[in-house]
C-alpha positions, 0 to 999 in steps of 0.5 A, a space after each residue: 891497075 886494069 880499066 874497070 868498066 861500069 854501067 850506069 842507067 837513068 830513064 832511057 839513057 845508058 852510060 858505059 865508064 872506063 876508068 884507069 889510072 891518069 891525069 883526071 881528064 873525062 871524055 864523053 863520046 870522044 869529046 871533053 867533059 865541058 863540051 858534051 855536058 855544057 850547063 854547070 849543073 851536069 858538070 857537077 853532077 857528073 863530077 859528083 862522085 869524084 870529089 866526094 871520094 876526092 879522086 879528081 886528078 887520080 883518073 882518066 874516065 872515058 864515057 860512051 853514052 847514048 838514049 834518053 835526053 842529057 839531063 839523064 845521061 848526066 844521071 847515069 854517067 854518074 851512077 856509073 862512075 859511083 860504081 866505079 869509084 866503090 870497085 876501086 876501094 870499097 871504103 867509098 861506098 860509106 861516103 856515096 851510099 848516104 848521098 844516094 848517088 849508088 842507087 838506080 833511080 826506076 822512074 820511068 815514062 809510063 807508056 800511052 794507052 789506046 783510046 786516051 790522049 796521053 799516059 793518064 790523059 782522057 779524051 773530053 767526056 760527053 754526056 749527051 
């Protein structure tokens, strides 16, 4: 088996997923899994897909990721990770697609506008 290399977004956050054959171990930014990702919640988030499709021990994934905070990081190494778990057997898609861990969340920070405070954030109105 060839590394197969998916890409995954969330907000300003971009990850890049290199999957082969191996041992289960999961690098993020040259560090392990635990070390980058320090809270359980996006330890599970990124583990998400790989125990749904139970391919815990079957592959080493190597994640590079940059941009946005770490809660969206976690969001896109998982999406990208689901990608790569629907390319190496297409059957996993039935399993992740229910969950909606394959689909790419839009949301976005909507930008400041010029004469306001913030987004949608108005400057107090005077009337006199």
């Amino acid at each position: 088996m060839e590394v197969i290399h998916k890409i995954g977004r969330r907000k300003t956050a971009v990850a890049r997923v290199y999957v082969k054959e191996g041992s289960g171990s999961i690098t993020v930014n040259k560090k392990e899994l635990n070390a980058y990702f320090t809270t359980a919640t996006l330890q599970y988030k990124v583990n998400q897909p790989i125990t749904m499709t139970s391919n815990e021990d079957r592959f080493d994934i190597n994640v590079n990721v940059y941009g946005g905070g770490i809660t969206g990081q976690a969001e896109a190494v998982r999406l990208a990770i689901s990608r790569a778990m629907c390319e190496l057997d297409e059957e996993n898609r039935g399993i992740l697609k229910p969950e909606g861990l394959l689909t790419r969340d839009p949301r976005m920070v909507e930008r400041k506008k010029f004469g306001q405070k913030k987004a949608r954030k108005k400057f107090q109105f005077s009337k006199r």
